[in-house]
N, C-alpha and C positions, 0 to 999 in steps of 0.2 A: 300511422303507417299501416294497412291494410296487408293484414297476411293474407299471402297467396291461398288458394281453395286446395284442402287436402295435405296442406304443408307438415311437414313432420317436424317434431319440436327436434335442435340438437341445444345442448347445453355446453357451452363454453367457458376455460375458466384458464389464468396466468398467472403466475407468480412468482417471486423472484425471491433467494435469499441473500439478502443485499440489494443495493440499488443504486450502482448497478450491481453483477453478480453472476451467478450461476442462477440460471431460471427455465422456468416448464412450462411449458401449454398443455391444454387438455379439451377434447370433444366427445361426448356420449350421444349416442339416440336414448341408451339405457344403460343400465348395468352389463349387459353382456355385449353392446354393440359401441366399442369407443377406441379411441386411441388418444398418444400422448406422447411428447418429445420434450428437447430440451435443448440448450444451447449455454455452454459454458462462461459467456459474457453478457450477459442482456440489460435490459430493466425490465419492471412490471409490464408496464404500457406496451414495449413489444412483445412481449408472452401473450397480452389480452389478444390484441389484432392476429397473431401467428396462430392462437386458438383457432378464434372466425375463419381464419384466411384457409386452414385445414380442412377444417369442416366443410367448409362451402368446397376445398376441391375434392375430396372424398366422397361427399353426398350429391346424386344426382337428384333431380325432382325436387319441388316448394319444398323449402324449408322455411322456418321460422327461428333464427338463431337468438338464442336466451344466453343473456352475459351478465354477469353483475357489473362491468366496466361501463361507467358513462361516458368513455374515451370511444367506446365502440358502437356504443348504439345512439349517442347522438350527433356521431358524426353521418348517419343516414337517418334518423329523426329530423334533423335541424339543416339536413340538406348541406352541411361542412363540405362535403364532398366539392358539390358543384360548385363552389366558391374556390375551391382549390382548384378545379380545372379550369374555371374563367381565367384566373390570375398564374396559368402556367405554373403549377405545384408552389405560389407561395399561401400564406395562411392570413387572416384579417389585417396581420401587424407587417404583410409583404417581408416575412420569412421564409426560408424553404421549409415547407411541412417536412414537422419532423415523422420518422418512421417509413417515408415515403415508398421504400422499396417494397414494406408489403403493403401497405395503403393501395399501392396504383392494382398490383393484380389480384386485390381483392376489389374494390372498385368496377376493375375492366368486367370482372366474372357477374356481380352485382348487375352490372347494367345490360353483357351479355345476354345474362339468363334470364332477368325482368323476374322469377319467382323467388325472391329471396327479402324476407323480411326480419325485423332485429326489435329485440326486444329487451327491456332490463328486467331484473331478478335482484332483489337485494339480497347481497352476500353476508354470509355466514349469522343466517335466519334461522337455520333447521329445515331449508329446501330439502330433499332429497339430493334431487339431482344437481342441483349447485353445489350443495356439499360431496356429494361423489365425485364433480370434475376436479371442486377446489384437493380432494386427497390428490386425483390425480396427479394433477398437475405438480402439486410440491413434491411428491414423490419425484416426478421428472426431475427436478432441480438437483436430486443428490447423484442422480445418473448423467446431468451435462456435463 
């Protein structure tokens, strides 16, 4: 996947205690430029995408979103996506894709904006900045 030219890296990260549970998302550009929420009933899998989903509507201009989720970056690596919208939001196994409510408008923004590129980060490596979101984020989860 070809990052957009001049793209600014955001780091995305989710997590849940319990699963499902009380869980948090989280997006930085840095240390000083991030935010983070949270949702009293969740799973992982939607804290990852609700990360993305943030970040891409908070941040205007190329980005290049970095996740440790491979729920999230190879559903536009491997092109999942357009497979879901050929077959009307269902998935290979003609289910209705799960999560779909933030899937589609993060998708719609994805395709709107044409500069938005994904990327993985293996988690909990000693990234920096993977590890800065991943604090975020749990932290979110004792405040959903």
């Amino acid at each position: 996947m070809p990052v957009p030219v001049g793209a600014r890296e955001v780091y995305t990260d989710g997590a849940c205690a319990g699963n499902p549970g009380p869980g948090g998302w989280a997006w930085a550009l840095d240390t000083s430029v991030y935010s983070s929420g949270g949702d009293p009933a969740t799973t992982n899998q939607r804290m990852e995408v609700r990360a993305a989903l943030e970040a891409v509507r908070a941040l205007d201009g190329p980005l290049l979103v970095v996740s440790d989720s491979t729920y999230v970056v190879n559903c536009f690596r491997d092109h999942w996506w357009l497979g879901w919208l050929e077959r009307g939001w269902t998935n290979s196994s003609r289910q209705p894709v799960a999560n779909r409510d933030l899937w589609e408008p993060l998708i719609e923004l994805f395709q709107e904006r044409g500069d938005i590129a994904f990327a993985w980060v293996k988690g909990h490596s000693g990234h920096p900045m993977n590890d800065f979101v991943d604090r975020l984020a749990v932290q979110a989860t004792t405040r959903a």
